[in-house]
C-alpha positions as CSV (number, residue, x, y, z in Angstrom):
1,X,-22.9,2.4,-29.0
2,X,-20.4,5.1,-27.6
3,X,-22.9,6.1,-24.9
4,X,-22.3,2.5,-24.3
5,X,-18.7,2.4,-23.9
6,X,-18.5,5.6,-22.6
7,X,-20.7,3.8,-19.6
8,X,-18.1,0.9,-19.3
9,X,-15.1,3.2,-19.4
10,X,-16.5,5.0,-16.3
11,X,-17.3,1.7,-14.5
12,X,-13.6,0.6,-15.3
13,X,-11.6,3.5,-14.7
14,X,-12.6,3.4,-10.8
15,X,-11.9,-0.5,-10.6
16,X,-8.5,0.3,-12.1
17,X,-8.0,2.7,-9.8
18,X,-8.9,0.7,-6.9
19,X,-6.8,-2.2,-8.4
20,X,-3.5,-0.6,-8.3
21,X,-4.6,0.7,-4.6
22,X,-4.8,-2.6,-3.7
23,X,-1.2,-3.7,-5.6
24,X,1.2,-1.3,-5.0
25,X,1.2,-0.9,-1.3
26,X,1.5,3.0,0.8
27,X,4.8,4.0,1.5
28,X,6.2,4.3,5.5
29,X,6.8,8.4,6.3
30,X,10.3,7.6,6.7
31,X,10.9,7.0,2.9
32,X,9.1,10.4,1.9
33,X,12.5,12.2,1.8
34,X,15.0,9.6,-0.3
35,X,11.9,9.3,-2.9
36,X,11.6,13.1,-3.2
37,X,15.3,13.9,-3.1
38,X,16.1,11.1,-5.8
39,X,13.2,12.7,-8.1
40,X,14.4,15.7,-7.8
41,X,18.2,14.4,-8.8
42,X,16.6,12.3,-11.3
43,X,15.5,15.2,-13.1
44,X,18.7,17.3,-12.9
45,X,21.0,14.5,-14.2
46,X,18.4,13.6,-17.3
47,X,19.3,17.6,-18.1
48,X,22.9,16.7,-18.1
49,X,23.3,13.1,-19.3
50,X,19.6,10.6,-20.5
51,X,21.0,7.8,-19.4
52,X,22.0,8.9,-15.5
53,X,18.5,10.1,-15.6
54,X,17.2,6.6,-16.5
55,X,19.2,5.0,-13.6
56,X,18.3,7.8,-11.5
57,X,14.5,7.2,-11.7
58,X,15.2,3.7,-11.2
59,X,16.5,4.4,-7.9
60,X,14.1,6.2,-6.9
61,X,11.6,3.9,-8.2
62,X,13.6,1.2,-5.6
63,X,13.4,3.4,-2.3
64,X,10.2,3.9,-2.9
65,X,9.4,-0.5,-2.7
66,X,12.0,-0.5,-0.1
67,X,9.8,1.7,2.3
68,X,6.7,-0.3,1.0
69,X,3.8,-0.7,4.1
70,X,2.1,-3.4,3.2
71,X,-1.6,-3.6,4.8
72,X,-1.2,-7.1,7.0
73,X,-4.5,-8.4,9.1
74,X,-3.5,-9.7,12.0
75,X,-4.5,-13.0,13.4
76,X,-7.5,-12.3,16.1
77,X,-6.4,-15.6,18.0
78,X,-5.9,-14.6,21.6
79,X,-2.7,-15.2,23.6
80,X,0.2,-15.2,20.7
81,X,2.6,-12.9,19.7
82,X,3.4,-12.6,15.8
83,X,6.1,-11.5,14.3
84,X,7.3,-7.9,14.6
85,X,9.1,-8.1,11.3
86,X,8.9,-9.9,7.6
87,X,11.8,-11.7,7.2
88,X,13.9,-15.3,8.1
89,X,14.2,-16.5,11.7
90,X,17.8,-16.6,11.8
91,X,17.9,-18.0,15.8
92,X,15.4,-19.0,18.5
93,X,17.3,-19.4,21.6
94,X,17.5,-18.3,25.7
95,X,19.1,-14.9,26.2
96,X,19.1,-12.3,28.7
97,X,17.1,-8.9,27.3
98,X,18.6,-5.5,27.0
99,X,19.8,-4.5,30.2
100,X,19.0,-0.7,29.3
101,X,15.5,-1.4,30.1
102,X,16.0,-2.2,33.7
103,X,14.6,-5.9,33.5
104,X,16.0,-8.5,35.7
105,X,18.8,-10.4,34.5
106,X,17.3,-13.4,33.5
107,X,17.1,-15.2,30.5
108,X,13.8,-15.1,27.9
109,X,13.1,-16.8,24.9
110,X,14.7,-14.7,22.2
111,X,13.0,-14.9,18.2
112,X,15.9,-13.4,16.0
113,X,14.8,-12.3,12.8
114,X,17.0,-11.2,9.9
115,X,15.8,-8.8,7.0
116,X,17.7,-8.5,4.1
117,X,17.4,-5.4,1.5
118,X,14.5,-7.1,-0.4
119,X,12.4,-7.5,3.0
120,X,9.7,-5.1,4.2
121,X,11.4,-3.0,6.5
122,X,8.7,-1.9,8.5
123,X,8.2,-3.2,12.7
124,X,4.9,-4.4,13.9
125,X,3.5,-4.6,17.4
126,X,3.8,-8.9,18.5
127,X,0.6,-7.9,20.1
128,X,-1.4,-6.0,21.9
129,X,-0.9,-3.8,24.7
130,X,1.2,-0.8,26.4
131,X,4.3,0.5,25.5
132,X,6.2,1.0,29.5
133,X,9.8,1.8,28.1
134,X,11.7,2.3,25.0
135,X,15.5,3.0,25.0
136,X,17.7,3.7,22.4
137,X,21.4,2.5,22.2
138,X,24.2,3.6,20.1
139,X,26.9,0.8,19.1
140,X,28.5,-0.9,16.0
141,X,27.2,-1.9,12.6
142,X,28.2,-5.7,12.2
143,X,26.4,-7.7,10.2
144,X,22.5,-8.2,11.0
145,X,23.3,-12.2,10.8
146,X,26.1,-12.0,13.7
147,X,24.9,-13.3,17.1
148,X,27.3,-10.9,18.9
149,X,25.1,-8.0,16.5
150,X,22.3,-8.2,19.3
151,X,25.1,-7.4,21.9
152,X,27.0,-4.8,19.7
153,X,25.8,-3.1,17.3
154,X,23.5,-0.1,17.6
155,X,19.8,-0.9,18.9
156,X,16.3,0.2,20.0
157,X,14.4,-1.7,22.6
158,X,11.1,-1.6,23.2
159,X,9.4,-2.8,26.2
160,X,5.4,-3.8,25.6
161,X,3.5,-5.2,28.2
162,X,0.2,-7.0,27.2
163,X,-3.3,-7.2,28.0
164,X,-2.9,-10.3,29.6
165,X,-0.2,-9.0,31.4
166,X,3.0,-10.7,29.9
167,X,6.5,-8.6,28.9
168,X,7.5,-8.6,25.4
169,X,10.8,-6.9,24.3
170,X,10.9,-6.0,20.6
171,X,14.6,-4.8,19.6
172,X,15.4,-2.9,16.4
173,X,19.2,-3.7,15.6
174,X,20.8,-1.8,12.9
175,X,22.5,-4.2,10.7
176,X,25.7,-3.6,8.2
177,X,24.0,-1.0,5.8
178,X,21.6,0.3,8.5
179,X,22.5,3.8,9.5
180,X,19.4,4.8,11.1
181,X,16.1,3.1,13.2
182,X,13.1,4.5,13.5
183,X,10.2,4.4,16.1
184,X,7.0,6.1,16.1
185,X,5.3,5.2,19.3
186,X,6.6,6.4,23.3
187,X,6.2,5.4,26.6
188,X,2.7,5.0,28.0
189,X,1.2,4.6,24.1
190,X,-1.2,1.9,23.5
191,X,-0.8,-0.3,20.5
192,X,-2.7,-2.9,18.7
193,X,-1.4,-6.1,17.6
194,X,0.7,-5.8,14.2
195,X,0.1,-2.0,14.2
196,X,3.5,-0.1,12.5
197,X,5.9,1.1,15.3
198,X,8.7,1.6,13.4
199,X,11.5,1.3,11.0
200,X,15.1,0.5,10.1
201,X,16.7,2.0,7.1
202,X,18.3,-0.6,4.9
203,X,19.4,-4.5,6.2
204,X,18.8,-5.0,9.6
205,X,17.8,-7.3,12.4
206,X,14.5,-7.2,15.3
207,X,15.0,-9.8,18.3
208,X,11.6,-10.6,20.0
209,X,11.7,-11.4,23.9
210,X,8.9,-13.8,24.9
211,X,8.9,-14.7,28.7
212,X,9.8,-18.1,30.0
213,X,6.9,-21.0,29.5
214,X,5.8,-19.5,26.0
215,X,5.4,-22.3,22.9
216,X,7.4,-20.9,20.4
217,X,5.9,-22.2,16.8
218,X,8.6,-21.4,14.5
219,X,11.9,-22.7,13.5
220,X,15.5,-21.4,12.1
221,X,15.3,-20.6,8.6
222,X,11.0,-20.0,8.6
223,X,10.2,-16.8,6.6
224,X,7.7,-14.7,8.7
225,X,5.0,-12.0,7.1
226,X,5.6,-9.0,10.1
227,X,2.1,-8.8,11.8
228,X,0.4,-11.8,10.7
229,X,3.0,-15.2,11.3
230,X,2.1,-16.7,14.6
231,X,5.4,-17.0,16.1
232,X,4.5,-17.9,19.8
233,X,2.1,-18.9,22.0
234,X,2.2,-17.0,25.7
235,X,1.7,-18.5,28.8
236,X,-2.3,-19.2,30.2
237,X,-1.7,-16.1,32.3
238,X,0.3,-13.3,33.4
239,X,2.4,-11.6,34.9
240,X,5.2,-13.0,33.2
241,X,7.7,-12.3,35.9
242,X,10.0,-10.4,33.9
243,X,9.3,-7.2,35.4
244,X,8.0,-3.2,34.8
């Protein structure tokens, strides 16, 4: 009998393990530091005071969901673009794309979408392809919601062009908490559709570019899942005229 369960609490202990794997999602690279250095004061303040400790591990215990990475499968349907971000769509609209990136000056289709504190923070390739230019720009840090915060406040465009040829422009716009964005790919890398590229610390905002003739399949107010919502569908064929 306890050879017994001493069989089934070595087949269970694995599963549990693989369970909670499979729950609790990694944590982004970026996040590493605020969990360890709010472990560290958690520690120090339960010396001085329980109850600072207690809140102190709870903070902790928050940046460490905040910089959650959740494993997404992107959809293997050719010629789309997903989103680059969880979140709400918050515009879908014509706009002219950062001129920092040297494109010409004429209006795409621009996705906005809007993550709050409680959103995956994380940005995801809208497909797959070659990253031809990234430039960073310091500004302001209005709220994410604002349609003058794509024009003003402090941003990171990303210039992808895709297999079929087409010019995507993924921006990472630092919202009214956001203090610093992230990206982890450069200029010449290949990326796969709703791989990681990035991050923005706290609420934030990433406007997609799609070039003109695309079928957008979303609407204002649409949550997305970053890497796996479908939020366009491209043109037959590039190029898609908007230069590189």
């Amino acid at each position: 009998m306890t050879a017994d369960r001493e069989r089934r609490s070595g087949a269970f202990l694995p599963h549990l393990i693989e369970l909670a794997r499979e729950t609790v999602p990694p944590m982004h690279p970026a996040g590493r530091p605020f969990v360890l250095a709010g472990a560290i004061a958690s520690v120090l303040l339960r010396r001085l005071w329980r109850p600072a400790g207690l809140a102190g591990w709870l903070v902790t215990a928050w940046c460490a969901w905040f910089f959650r990475e959740p494993a997404r499968i992107a959809p293997s349907r050719p010629g789309v673009a997903v989103a680059p971000a969880d979140g709400t769509v918050s515009q879908v609209a014509e706009a002219v794309p950062p001129a920092e990136l040297g494109l010409p000056a004429t209006p795409m289709l621009r996705v906005s979408v809007f993550l709050s504190i409680f959103d995956v923070h994380v940005q995801r390739a809208p497909a797959e392809g070659e990253v031809r230019r990234i430039s960073y720009r310091p500004g302001k840090f209005l709220s994410a919601d604002l349609d003058k915060a794509s024009e003003d406040n402090e941003r990171n465009a990303l210039l992808l062009r895709t297999v079929d040829g087409h010019d995507l422009v993924c921006v990472q716009i630092a919202g009214l908490v956001a203090r610093r964005i992230v990206c982890s790919v450069g200029e010449g890398e290949k990326v796969g559709v709703g791989q990681t590229y990035g991050l923005i610390r706290f609420g934030s905002r990433v406007d997609l570019y799609l070039p003109t003739g695309s079928r957008v399949l979303v609407e204002p107010g649409q949550r997305t899942v970053g890497g796996e919502t479908v939020l366009a569908e491209l043109p037959a064929a590039g190029p898609s005229g908007t230069g590189g």
